[in-house]
C-alpha positions as CSV (number, residue, x, y, z in Angstrom):
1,X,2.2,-16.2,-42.0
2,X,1.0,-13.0,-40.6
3,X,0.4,-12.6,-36.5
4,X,-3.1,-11.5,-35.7
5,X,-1.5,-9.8,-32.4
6,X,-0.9,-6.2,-32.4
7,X,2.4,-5.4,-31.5
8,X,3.0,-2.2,-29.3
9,X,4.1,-0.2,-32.3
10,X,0.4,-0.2,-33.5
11,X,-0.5,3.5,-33.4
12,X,-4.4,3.0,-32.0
13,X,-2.9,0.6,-29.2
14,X,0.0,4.1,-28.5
15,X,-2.6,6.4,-28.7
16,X,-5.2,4.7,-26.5
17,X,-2.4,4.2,-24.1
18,X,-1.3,7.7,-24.5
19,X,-4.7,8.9,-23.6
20,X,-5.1,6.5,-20.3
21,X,-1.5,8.0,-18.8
22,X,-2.3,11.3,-19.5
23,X,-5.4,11.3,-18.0
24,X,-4.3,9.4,-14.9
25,X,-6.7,7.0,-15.2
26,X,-4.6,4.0,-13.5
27,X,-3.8,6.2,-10.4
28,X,-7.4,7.5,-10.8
29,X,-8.8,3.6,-10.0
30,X,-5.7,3.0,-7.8
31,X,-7.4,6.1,-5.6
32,X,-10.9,4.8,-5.9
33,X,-9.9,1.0,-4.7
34,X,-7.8,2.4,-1.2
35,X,-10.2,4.8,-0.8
36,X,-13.3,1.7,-1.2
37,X,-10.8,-0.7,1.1
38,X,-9.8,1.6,4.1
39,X,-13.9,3.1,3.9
40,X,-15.6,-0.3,3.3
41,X,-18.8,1.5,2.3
42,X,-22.6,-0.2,2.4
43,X,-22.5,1.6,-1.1
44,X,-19.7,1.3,-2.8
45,X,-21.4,2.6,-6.2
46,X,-22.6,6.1,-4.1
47,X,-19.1,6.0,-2.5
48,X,-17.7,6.3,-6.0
49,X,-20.1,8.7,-7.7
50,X,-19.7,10.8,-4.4
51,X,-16.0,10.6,-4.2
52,X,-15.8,11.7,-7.9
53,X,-18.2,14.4,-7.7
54,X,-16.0,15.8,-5.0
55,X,-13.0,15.4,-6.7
56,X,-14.5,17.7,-9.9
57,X,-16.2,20.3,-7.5
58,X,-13.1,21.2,-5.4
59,X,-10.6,20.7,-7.9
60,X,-8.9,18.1,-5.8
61,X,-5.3,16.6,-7.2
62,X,-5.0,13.0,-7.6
63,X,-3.1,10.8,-5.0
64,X,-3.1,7.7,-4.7
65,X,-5.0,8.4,-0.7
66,X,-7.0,10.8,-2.2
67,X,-10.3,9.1,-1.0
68,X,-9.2,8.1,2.1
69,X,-8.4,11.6,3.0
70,X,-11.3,13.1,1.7
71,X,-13.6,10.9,3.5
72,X,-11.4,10.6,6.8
73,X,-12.2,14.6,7.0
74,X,-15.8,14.3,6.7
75,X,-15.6,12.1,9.7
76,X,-14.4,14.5,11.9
């Protein structure tokens, strides 16, 4: 009897998780969630488009406070 569970040694399950780490796309939601928690936006959905947008234009690197800092400056 074969297991209908893929094991990690599947190559589609490698590669997909290949592309998420590369991409940063755990530390990318990570940033997004502090940023959403320490902010507590009305909007959360423009706080994320707005946050993202700003990340692309300026080029900014990925922290794990990257949203809290960006948004903390626009305050002052």
């Amino acid at each position: 009897m074969t297991s209908a569970l893929k094991t990690s040694e599947d190559p589609v399950t490698e590669r997909k998780k290949l592309y998420i780490t590369e991409r940063q796309i755990p530390a990318l939601f990570e940033a997004l969630i502090a940023g959403l928690m320490n902010n507590e936006p009305d909007d959360h959905l423009d706080f994320i488009i707005e946050s993202l947008n700003e990340m692309k234009k300026e080029k900014i690197p990925l922290r794990w406070d990257t949203f809290i800092e960006m948004h903390d400056k626009k305050k002052n």
